[in-house]
C-alpha positions in Angstrom: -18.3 -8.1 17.2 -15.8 -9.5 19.6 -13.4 -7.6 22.1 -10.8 -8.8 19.4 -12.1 -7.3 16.3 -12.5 -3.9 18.2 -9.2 -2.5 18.0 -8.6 -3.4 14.3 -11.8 -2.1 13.7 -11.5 1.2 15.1 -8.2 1.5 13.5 -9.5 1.3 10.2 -12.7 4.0 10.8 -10.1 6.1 12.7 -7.4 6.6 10.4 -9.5 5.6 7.0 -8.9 8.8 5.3 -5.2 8.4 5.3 -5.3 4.6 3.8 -7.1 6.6 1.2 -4.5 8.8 0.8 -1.5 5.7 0.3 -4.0 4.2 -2.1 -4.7 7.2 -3.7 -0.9 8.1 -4.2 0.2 4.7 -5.1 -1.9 3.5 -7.8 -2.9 7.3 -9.0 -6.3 7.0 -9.0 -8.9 8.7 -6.0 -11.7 6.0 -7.1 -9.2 3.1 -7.8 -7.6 3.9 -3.9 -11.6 3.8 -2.5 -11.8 0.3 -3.8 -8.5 -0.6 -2.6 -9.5 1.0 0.9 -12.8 -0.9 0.8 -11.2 -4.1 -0.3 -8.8 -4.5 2.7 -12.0 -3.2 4.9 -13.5 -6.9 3.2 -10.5 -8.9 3.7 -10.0 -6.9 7.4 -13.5 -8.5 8.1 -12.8 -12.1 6.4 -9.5 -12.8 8.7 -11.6 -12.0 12.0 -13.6 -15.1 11.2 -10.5 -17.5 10.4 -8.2 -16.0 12.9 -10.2 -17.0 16.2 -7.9 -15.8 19.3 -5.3 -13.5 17.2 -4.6 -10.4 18.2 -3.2 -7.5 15.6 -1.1 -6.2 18.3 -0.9 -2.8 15.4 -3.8 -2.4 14.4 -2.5 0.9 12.1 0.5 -0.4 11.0 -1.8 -3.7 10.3 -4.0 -1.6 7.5 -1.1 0.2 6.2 0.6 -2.5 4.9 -2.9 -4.6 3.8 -3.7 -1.4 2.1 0.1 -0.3 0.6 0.3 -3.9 -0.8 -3.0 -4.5 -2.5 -2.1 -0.6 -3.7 0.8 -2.1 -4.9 -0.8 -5.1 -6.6 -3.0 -2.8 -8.3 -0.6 -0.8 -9.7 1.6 -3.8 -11.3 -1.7 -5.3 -12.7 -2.5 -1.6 -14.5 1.2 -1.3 -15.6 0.4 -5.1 -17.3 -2.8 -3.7 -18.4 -0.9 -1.1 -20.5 2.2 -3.0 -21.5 -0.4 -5.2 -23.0 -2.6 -2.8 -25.0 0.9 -1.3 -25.9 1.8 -4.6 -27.3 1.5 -4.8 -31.6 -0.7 -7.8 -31.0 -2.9 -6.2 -28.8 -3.5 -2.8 -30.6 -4.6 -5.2 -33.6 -7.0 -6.6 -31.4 -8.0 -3.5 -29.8 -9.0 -2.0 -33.5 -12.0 -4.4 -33.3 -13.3 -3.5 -29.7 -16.8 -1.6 -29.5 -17.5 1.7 -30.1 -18.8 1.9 -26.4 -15.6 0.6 -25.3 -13.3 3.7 -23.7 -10.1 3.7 -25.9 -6.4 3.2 -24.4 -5.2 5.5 -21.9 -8.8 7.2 -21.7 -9.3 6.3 -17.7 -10.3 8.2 -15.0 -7.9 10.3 -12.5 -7.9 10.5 -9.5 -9.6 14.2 -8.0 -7.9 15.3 -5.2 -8.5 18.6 -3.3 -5.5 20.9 -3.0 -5.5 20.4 0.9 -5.7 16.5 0.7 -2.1 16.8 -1.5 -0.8 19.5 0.6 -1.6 16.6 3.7 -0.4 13.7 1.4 2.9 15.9 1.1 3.1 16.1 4.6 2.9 12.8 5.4 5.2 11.4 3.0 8.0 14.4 4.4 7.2 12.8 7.7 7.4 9.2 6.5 11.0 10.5 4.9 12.3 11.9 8.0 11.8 9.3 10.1 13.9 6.7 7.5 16.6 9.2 7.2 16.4 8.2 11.6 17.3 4.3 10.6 20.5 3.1 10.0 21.3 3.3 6.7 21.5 -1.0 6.1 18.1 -0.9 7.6 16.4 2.3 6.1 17.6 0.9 2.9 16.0 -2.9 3.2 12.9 -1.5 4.1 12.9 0.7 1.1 14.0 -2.4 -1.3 10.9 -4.4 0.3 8.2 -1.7 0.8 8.8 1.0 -1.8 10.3 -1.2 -4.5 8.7 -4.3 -3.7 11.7 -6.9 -3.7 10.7 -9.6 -1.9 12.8 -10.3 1.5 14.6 -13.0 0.0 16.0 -10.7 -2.6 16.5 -7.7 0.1 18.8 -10.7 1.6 20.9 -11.0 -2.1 20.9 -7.7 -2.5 22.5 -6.7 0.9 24.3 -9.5 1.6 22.7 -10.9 4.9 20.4 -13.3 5.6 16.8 -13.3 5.2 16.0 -13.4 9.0 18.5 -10.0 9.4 16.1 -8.7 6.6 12.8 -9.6 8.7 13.9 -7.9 11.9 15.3 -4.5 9.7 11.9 -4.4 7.9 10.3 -4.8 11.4 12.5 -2.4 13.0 11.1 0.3 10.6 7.6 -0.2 10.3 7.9 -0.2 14.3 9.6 3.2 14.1 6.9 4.5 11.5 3.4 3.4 13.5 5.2 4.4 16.4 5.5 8.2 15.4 1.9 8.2 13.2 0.5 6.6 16.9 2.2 8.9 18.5 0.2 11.6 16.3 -3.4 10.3 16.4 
């Protein structure tokens, strides 16, 4: 391992537990959050190799957002999954599927411990009060991109200012955030 791939690297064992807990929370699921933790651990390791010389100058802030968006990904692709078993077409196809096939809707939950939701709670009333901080224009394009996944292009539309403004809002934000979760660890 490199001086590089140090920072990012202890960033990830350090604050793993609470990458679980965004998983967890976004797509619902404890075990579907491990494998979206240990998939951006995997994809962590494969950009070392390709990005010879970078330097993830936030390491935290870094696996956040690696983490929140393949959290994100997962959750549209089970929301497809069910709009498409809801679908007439599908349940016809669905009435020949194995009887050691689970049925619809028959998936695991997540399992968390009463403490883990009491400190998922915490963190999201932290997460809150530090937006309410931003200016409103900016607090509300970071929500638009982050928590309702518009893309920055669309942010732009929606607001009425141009995609770079967007960028630097985002930025400003999730600089705000990592700055008072650093400030924490």
């Amino acid at each position: 391992m490199t001086y590089v791939d140090e920072p990012l690297l202890q960033a990830y064992l350090t604050h793993r537990s609470r990458l679980l807990s965004l998983a967890t929370r976004v797509v619902g699921c404890r075990w579907k959050g491990e494998d979206i933790v240990q998939d951006a651990y995997f994809r962590m390791r494969a950009a070392e190799g390709q990005a010879a010389g970078s330097v993830v100058r936030r390491p935290f802030q870094y696996l956040w957002s690696v983490v929140y968006r393949l959290a994100l990904d997962a959750r549209r692709d089970i929301a497809r999954e069910e709009h498409r078993r809801a679908s007439p077409r599908s349940r016809h196809e669905d009435e020949g599927q194995s009887a050691a096939s689970p049925p619809p809707g028959d998936t695991l939950t997540g399992v968390t411990t009463p403490e883990q939701e009491v400190a998922g709670r915490d963190e999201l009333r932290k997460v809150i009060a530090i937006l309410q901080t931003l200016p409103p224009r900016t607090r509300q394009a970071f929500e638009l991109h982050q928590i309702q996944g518009h893309t920055q292009r669309e942010v732009a539309e929606i607001l009425g200012i141009s995609c770079p403004r967007v960028s630097i809002m985002i930025r400003t934000a999730a600089r705000r955030l990592n700055d008072a979760f650093d400030a924490e660890a």
